[in-house]
Backbone as CSV, one residue per row, in Angstrom:
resi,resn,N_x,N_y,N_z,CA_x,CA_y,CA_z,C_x,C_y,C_z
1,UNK,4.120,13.720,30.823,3.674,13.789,29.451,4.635,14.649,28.622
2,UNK,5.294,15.823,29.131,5.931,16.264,28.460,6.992,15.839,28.202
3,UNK,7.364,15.000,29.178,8.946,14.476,29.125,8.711,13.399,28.151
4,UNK,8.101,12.549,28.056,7.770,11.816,26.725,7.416,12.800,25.470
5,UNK,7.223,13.450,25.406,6.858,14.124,24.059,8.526,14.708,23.503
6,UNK,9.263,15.112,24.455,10.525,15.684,24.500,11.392,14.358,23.700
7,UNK,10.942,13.437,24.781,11.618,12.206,24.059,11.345,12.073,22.613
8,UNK,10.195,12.085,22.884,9.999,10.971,21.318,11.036,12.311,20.342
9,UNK,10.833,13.490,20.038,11.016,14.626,19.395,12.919,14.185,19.379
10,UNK,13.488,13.777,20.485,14.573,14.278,21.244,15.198,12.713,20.144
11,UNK,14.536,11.651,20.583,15.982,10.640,19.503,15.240,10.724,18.280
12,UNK,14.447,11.620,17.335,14.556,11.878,16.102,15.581,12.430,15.536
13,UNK,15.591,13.344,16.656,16.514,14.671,16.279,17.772,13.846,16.237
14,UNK,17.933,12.907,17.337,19.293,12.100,17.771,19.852,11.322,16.123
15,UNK,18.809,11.120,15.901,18.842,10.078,14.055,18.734,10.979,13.021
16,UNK,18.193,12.141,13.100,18.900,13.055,11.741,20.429,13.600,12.148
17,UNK,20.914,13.796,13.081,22.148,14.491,13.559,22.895,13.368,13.145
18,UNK,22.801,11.847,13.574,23.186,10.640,12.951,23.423,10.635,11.353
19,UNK,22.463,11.179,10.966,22.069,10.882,9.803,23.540,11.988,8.888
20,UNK,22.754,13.020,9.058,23.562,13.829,8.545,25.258,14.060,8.645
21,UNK,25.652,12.959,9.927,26.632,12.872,10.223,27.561,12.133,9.160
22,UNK,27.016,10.961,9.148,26.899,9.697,8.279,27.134,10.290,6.709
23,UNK,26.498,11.142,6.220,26.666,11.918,4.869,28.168,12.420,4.464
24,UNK,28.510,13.484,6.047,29.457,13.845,5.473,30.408,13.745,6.977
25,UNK,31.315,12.631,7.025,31.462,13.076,8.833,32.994,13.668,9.005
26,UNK,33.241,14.506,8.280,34.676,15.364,8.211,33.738,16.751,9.018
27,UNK,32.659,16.998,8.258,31.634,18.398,8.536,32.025,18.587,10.097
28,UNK,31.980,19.874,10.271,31.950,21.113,11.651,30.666,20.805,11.847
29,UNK,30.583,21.189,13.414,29.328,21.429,13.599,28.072,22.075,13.349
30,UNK,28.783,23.133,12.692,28.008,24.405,11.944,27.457,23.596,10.391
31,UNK,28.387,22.751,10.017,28.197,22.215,8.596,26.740,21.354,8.824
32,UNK,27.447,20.719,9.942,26.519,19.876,10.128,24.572,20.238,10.457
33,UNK,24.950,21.516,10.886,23.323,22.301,11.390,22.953,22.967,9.894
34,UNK,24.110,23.098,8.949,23.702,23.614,7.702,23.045,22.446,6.939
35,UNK,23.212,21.354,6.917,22.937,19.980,6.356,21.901,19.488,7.056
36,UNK,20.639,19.966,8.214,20.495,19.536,8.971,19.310,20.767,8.403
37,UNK,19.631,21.878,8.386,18.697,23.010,7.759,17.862,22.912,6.105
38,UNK,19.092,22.166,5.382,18.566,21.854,4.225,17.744,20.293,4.099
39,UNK,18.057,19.376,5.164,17.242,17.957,5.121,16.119,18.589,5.490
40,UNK,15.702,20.191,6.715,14.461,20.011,6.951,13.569,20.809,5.739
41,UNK,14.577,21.593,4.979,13.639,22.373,4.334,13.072,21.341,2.764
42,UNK,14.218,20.742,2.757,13.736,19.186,1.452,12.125,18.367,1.558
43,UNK,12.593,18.262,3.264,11.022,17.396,3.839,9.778,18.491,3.426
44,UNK,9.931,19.638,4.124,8.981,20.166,4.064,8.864,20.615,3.087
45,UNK,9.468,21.114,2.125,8.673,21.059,0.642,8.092,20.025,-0.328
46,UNK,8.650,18.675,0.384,8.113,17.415,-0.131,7.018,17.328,0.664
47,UNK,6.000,17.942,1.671,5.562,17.620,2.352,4.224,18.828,1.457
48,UNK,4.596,19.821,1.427,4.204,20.803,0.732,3.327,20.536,-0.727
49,UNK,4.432,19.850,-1.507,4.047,19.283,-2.711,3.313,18.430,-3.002
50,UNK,3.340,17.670,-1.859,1.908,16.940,-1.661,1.101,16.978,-1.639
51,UNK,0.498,17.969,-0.567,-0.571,18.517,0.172,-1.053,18.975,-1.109
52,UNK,-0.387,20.142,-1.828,-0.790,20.741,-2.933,-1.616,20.024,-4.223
53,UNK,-0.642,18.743,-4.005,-1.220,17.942,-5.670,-2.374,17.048,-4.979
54,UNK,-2.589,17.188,-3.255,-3.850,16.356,-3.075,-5.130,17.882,-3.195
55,UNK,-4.624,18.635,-2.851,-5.897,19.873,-3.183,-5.923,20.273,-4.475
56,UNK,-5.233,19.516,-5.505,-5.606,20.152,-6.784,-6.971,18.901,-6.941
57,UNK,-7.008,17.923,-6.788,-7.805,17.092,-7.481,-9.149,18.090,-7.136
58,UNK,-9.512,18.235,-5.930,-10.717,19.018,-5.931,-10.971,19.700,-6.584
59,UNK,-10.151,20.498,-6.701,-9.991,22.107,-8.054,-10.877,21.378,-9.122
60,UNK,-10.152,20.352,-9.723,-9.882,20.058,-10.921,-11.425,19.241,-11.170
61,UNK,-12.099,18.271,-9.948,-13.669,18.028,-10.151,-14.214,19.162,-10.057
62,UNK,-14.115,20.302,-9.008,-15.116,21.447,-9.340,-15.305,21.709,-10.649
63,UNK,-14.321,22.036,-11.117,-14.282,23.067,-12.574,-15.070,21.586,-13.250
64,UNK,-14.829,20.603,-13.361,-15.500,19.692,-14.023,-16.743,19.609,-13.899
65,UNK,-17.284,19.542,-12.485,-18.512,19.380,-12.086,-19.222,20.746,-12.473
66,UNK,-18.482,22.008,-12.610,-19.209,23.504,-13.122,-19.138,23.521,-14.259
67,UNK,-18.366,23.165,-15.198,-18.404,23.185,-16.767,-19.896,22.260,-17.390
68,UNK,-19.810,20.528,-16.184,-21.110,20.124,-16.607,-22.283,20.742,-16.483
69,UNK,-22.342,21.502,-15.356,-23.825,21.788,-15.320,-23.978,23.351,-15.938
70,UNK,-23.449,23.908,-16.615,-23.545,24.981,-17.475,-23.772,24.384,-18.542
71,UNK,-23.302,22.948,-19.057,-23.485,22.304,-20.273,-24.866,21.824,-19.731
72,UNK,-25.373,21.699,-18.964,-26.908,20.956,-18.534,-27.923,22.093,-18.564
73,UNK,-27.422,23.122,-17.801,-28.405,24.012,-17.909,-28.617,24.713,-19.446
74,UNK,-27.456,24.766,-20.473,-27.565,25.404,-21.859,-28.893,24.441,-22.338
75,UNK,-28.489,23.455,-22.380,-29.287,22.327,-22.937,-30.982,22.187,-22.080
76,UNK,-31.205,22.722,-21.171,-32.556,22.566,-20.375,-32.882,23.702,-21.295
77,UNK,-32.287,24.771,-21.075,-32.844,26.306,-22.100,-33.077,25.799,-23.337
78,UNK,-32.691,25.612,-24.197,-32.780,24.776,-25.377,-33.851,24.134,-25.643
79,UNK,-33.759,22.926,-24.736,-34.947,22.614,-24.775,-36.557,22.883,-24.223
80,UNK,-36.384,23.941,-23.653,-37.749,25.032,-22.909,-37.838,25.817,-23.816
81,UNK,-36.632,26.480,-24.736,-37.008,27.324,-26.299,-37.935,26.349,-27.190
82,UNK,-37.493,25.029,-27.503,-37.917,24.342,-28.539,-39.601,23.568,-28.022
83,UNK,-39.748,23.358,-26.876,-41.020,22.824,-25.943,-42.071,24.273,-26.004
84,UNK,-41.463,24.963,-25.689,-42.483,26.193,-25.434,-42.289,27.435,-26.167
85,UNK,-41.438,27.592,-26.971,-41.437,28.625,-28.215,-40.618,29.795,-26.953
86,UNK,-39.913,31.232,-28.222,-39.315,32.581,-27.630,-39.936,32.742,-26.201
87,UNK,-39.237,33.676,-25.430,-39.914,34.066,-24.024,-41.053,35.465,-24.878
88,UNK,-41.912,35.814,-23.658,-42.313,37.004,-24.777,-41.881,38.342,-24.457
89,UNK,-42.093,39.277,-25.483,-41.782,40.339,-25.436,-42.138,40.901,-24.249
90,UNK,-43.103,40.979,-23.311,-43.321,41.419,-21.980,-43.930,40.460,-20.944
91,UNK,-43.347,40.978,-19.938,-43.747,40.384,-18.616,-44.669,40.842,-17.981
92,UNK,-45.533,40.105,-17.253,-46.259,40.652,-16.032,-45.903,40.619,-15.112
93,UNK,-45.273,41.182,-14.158,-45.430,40.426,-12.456,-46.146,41.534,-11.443
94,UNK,-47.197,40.658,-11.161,-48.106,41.486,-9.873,-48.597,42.424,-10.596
95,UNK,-49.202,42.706,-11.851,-49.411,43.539,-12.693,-48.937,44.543,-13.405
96,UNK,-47.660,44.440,-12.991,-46.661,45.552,-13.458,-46.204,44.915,-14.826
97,UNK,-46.402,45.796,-15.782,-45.321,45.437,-16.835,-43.734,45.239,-16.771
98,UNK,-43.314,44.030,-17.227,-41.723,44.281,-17.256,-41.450,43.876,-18.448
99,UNK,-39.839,44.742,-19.422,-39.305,44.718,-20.250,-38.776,43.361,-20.328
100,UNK,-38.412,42.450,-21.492,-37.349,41.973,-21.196,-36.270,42.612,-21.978
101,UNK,-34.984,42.586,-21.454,-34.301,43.537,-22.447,-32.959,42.694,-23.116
102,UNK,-33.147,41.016,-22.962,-31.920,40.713,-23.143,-32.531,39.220,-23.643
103,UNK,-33.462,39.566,-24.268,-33.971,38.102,-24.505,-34.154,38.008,-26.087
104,UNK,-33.561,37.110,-26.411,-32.889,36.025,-27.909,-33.730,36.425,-28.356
C-alpha cells in the first residue's frame, strides 16, 4: 500500500519536474526546484482562494438570515405595541415588584 501511494505521489512529481522543465530547459537544477517552489506555492494559493470564496457565501447568508430576523422581530414588537398598547410601568413576578427601566 505504501509503495502505491509513493507511486502515485512519485510520477506527479515526475510531470511537474517535466513540466517545469519544459518552461525553461536551459534552468540548473536549483532553478529548476526554484520554479518547482513557486508552481507549488501558485496552486496552493489558488487552492486557498477558493476555499475562502466558498466560506464566504455562508458568512454572507448568515448576516442575511440575522439582519432578517431582527427586521421580523422589530416588526412582531410593533405590532404587540399597536395589539396590546405600552408595556406597563411595573411588573409583577411571583409578587415581587419589578421596575421596568428601559421601556419606550
Amino acid at each position: 500500500m505504501l509503495d502505491r501511494a509513493i507511486g502515485v505521489h512519485g510520477s506527479l512529481v515526475a510531470r511537474n519536474v517535466a513540466r517545469a522543465r519544459q518552461r525553461n530547459p536551459d534552468a540548473t537544477p536549483a532553478q529548476v526546484i526554484r520554479n518547482l517552489e513557486r508552481m507549488y506555492v501558485s496552486a496552493l494559493a489558488g487552492t486557498g482562494a477558493a476555499v475562502g470564496g466558498a466560506a464566504t457565501a455562508p458568512g454572507v447568508g448568515t448576516g442575511i438570515g440575522g439582519g432578517a430576523n431582527a427586521a421580523v422581530a422589530g416588526l412582531a414588537a410593533r405590532a404587540a405595541r399597536r395589539a396590546f398598547g405600552p408595556p406597563p410601568e411595573v411588573w409583577t413576578y411571583e409578587g415581587e415588584v419589578v421596575d421596568v427601566v428601559d421601556a419606550p
